[in-house]
C-alpha positions as CSV (number, residue, x, y, z in Angstrom):
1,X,19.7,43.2,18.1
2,X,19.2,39.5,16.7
3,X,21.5,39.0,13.5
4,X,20.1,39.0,10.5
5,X,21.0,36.2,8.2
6,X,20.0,35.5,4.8
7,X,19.2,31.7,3.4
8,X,17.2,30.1,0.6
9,X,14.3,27.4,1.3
10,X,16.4,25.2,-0.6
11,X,19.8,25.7,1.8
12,X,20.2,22.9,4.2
13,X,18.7,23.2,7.4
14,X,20.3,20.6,9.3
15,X,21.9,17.1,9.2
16,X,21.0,14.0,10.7
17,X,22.7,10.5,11.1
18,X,20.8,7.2,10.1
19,X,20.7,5.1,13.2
20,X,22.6,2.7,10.6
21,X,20.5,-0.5,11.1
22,X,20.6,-1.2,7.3
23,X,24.2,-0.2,7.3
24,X,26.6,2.5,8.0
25,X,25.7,5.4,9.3
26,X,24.6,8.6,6.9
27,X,24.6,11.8,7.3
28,X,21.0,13.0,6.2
29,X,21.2,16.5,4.6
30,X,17.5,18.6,5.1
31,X,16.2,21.6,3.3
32,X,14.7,24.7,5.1
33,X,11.5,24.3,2.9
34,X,11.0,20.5,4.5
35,X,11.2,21.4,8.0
36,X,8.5,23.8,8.9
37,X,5.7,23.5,6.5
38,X,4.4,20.4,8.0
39,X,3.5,21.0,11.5
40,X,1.0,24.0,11.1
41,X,-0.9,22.2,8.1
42,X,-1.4,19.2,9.7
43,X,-2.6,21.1,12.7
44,X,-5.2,22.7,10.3
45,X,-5.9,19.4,8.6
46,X,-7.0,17.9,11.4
47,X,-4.0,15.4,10.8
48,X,-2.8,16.6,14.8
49,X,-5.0,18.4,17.4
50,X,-3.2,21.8,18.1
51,X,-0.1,22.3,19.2
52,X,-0.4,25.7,20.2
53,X,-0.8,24.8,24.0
54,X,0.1,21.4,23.7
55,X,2.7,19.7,25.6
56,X,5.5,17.2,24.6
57,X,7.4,14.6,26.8
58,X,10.6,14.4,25.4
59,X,11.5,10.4,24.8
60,X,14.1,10.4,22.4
61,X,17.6,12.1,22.2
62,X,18.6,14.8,19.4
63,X,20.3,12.3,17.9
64,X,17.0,10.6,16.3
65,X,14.9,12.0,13.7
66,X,11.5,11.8,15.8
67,X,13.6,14.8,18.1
68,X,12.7,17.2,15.3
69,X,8.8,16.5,15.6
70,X,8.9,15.9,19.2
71,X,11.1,19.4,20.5
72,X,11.7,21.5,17.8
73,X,7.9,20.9,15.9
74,X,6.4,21.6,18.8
75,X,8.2,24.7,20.1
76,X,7.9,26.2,16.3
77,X,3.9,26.5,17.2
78,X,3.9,27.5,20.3
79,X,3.8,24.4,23.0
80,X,6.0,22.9,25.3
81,X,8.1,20.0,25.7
82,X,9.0,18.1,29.0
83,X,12.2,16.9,29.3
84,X,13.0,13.1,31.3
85,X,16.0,12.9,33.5
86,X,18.7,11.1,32.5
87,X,17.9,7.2,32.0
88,X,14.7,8.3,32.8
89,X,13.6,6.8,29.7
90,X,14.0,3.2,31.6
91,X,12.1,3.5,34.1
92,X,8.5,2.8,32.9
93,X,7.2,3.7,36.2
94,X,8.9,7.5,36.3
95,X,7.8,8.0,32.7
96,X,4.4,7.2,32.7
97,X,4.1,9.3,35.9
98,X,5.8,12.5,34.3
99,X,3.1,11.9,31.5
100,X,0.5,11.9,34.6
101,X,2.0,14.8,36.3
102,X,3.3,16.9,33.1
103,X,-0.3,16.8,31.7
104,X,1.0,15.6,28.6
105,X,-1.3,15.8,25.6
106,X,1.2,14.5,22.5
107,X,3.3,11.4,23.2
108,X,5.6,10.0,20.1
109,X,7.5,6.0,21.0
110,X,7.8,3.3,18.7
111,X,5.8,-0.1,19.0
112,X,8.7,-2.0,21.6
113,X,8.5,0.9,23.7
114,X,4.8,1.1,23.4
115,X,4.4,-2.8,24.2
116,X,6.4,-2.3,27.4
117,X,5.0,0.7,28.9
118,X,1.5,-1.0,27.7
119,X,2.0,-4.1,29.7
120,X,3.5,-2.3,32.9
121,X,0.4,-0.2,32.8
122,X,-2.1,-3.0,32.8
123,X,-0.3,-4.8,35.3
124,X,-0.6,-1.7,37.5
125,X,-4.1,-1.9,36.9
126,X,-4.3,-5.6,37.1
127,X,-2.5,-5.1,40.6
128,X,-4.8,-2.2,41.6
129,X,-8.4,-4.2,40.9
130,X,-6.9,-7.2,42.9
131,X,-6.2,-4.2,45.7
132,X,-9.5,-2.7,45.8
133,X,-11.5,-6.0,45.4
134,X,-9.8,-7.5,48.1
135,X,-9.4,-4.7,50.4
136,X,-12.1,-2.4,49.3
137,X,-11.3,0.1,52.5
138,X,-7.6,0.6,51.8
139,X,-8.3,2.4,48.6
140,X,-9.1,5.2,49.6
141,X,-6.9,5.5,52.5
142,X,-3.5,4.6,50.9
143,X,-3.0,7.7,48.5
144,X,-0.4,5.5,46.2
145,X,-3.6,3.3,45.1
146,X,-5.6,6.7,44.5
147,X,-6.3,7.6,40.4
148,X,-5.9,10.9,41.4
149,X,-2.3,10.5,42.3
150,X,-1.7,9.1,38.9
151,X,-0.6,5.2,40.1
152,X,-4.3,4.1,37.9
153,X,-2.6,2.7,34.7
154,X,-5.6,4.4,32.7
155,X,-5.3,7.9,34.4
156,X,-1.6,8.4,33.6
157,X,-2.4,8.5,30.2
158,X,-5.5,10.5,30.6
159,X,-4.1,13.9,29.4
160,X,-3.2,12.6,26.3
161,X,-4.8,14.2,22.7
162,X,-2.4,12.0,20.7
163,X,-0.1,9.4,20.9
164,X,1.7,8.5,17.9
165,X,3.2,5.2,17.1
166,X,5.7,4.8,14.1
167,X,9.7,3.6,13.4
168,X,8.6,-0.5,13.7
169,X,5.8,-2.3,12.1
170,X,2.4,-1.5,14.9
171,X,0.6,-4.8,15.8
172,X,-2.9,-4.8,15.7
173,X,-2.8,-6.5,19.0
174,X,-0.9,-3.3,20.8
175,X,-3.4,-1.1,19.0
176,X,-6.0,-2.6,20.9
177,X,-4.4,-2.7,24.1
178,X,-3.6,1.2,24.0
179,X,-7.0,1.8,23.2
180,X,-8.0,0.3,26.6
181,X,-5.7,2.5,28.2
182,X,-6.2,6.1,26.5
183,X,-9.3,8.4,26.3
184,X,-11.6,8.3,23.5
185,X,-10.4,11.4,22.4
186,X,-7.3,10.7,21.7
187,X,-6.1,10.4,18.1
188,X,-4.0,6.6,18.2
189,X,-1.8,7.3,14.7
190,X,0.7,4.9,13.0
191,X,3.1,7.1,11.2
192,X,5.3,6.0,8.5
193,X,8.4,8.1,7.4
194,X,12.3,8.0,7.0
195,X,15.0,10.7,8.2
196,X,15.4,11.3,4.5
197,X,12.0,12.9,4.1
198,X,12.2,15.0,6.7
199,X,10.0,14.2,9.2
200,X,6.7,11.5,9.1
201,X,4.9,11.6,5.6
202,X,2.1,8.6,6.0
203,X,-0.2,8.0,8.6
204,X,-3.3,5.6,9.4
205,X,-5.7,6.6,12.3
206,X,-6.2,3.6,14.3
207,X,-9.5,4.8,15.4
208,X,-12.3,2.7,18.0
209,X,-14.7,2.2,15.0
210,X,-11.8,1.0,12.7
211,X,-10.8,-1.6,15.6
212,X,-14.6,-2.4,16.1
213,X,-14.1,-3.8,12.2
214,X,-11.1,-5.8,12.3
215,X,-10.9,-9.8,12.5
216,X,-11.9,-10.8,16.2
217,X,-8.8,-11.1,18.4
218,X,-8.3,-14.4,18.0
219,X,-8.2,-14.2,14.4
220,X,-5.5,-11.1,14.3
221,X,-2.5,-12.3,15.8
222,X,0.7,-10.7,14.4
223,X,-1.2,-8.3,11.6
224,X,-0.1,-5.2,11.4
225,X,-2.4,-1.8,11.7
226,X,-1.4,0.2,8.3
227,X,0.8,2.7,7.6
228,X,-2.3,4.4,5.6
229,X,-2.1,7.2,3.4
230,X,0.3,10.2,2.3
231,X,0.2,13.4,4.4
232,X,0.3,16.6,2.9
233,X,3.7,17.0,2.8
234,X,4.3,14.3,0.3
235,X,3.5,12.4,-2.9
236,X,4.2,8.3,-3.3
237,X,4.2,5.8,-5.4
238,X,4.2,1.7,-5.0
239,X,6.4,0.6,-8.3
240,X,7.6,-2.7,-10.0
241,X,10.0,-3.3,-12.8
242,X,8.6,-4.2,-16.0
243,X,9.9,-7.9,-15.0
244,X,7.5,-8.2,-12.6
245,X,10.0,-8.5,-9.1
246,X,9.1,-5.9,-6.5
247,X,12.7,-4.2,-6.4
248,X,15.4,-2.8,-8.3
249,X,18.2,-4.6,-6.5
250,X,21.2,-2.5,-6.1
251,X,21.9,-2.4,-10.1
252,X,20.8,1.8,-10.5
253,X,19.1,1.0,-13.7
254,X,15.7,2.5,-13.1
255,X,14.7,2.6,-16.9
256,X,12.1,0.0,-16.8
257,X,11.2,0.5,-12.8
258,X,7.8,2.7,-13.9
259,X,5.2,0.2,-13.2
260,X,2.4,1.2,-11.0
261,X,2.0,-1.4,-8.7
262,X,-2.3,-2.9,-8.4
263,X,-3.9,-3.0,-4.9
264,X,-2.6,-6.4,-3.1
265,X,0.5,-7.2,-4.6
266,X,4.0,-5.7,-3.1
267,X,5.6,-3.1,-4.5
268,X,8.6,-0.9,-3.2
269,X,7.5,2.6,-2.1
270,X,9.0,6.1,-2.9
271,X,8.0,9.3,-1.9
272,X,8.3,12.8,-3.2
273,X,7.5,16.2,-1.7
274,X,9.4,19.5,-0.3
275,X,10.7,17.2,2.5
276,X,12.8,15.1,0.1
277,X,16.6,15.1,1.4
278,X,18.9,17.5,-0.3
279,X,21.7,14.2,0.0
280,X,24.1,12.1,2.0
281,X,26.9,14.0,3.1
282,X,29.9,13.0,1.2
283,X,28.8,10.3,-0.5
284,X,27.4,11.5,-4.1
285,X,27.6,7.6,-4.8
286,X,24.2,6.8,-2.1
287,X,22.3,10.0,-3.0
288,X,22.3,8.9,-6.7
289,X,21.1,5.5,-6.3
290,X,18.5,7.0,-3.5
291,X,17.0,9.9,-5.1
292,X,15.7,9.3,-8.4
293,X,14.1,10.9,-11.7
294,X,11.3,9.1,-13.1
295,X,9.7,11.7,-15.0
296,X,7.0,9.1,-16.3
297,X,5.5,8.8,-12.6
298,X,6.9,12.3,-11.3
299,X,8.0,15.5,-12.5
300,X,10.2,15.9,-9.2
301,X,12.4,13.2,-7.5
302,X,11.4,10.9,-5.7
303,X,13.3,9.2,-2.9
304,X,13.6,5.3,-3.3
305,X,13.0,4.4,0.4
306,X,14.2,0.3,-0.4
307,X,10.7,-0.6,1.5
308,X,7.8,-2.7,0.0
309,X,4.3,-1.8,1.1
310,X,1.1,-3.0,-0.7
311,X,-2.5,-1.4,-0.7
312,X,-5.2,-3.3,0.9
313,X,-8.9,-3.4,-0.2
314,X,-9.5,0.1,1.7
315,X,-6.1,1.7,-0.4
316,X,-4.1,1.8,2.8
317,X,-0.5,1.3,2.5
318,X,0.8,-1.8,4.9
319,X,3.9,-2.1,5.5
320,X,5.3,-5.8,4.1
321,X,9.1,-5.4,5.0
């Protein structure tokens, strides 16, 4: 007989720690009502490609935030999720062959990790066109240099129906290169979204035809693809202070912080929404300077994320710093 328990969307569902890059550690308190919503609708909003018989490879450790999207997410609707051997996260070879051989359709890593397994799969290919040129009857002899085994850099990636990009600003550059590498079916995303809001909350398509438009290579070293737009799952807002600097500082004063922020000029983003944190544990001190009431810009609270972003002529959020 499975136990029946009783618990109100607005209990805690479970806690997280901060990786603590901007500081100490916190333990990040979730509601129930964050957690699940999001996954179905952005299935039905065309935000993901289904889930229901999709399959996960399983990159980072509980311990991470992205762990809830990639396992639990996942499972919720239905799919699977692959899990690496231990260290097997290293090994760029073993992991883009378990995407290969797993037949994995959803793949979640942030930019670094992207750039490296990027660059070790177009050396493989660079490697396997200098093969087959050069020795045009070896290839299909030697079953290590056949597609079909999965050593092509393009074919291990082949499966995928999304790969999703987000924790670290996404370089145009890198969007480019993945694009070489994945089908054109598959969805390239850069997601924006703290541990504090639950799960991811913005997200920019990186699509061919967007790529097609942006400044020629040579022109776009070191921009950034946006972060985009707000998901379902939450509301934001780009503020200033009436004195015209992009952030509060760390005074808590947020009387005159209800400026709406125009298109090309920095502002520091908050988001609202069910996936808003219920707190840090213990520490009454952080939650009140991090959620905030400003009932001119939002009836609910809002949680001060201590990132600027500006809008660019399309009103896509990019990430400044």
């Amino acid at each position: 007989t499975v136990p029946m328990t009783s618990s109100s969307s607005s209990a805690c569902s479970y806690m997280i720690y901060t990786s603590g890059s901007t500081g100490h550690p916190k333990g990040v308190q979730l509601h129930h009502r964050g957690f699940f919503p999001p996954f179905p609708s952005s299935v039905a909003s065309g935000a993901l490609p289904s889930l229901a018989h999709g399959r996960f490879l399983q990159t980072v450790p509980c311990t991470f935030d992205n762990h809830v999207f990639e396992c639990l997410g996942l499972l919720c609707l239905g799919g699977s999720v692959q899990m690496l051997t231990p260290d097997g996260f290293y090994d760029l070879d073993y992991y883009s062959r378990c995407i290969h051989d797993g037949r994995i359709t959803h793949l979640v890593n942030v930019p670094s990790f992207a750039q490296a397994l990027v660059s070790f799969l177009l050396q493989i290919q660079t490697q396997s066109d200098s093969t087959s040129t050069s020795t045009p009857s070896m290839s299909n002899s030697n079953p290590s240099l056949n597609s079909s085994s999965g050593s092509n850099s393009s074919s291990r990636l082949a499966s995928l129906l999304s790969y999703r990009l987000d924790g670290e600003m996404f370089p145009l550059t890198l969007a480019r290169q993945i694009r070489t590498l994945i089908p054109a079916h598959c969805q390239l995303v850069n997601y924006y979204g703290p541990a504090e809001c639950t799960d991811n909350c913005i997200r920019f398509e990186a699509s061919q035809g967007w790529l097609n438009s942006q400044p020629h290579p040579d022109q776009s070293h070191g921009l950034p693809v946006p972060i985009g737009t707000a998901m379902h799952n939450a509301w934001i807002a780009v503020l200033t202070s009436s004195s015209g600097s992009d952030s509060l500082g760390s005074s808590g004063d947020f009387s005159g912080f209800q400026h709406w922020t125009p298109a090309g000029r920095p502002g520091e983003l908050y988001i609202g929404g069910k996936g808003v944190f219920a707190g840090y544990l213990n520490r009454p001190d952080l939650t009140s300077s991090s959620i905030v009431h400003l009932p001119r810009i939002s009836p609910s609270p809002l949680y001060r994320t201590g990132d600027l972003v500006r809008y660019d002529d399309h009103m896509q959020l990019v990430y400044v710093g």
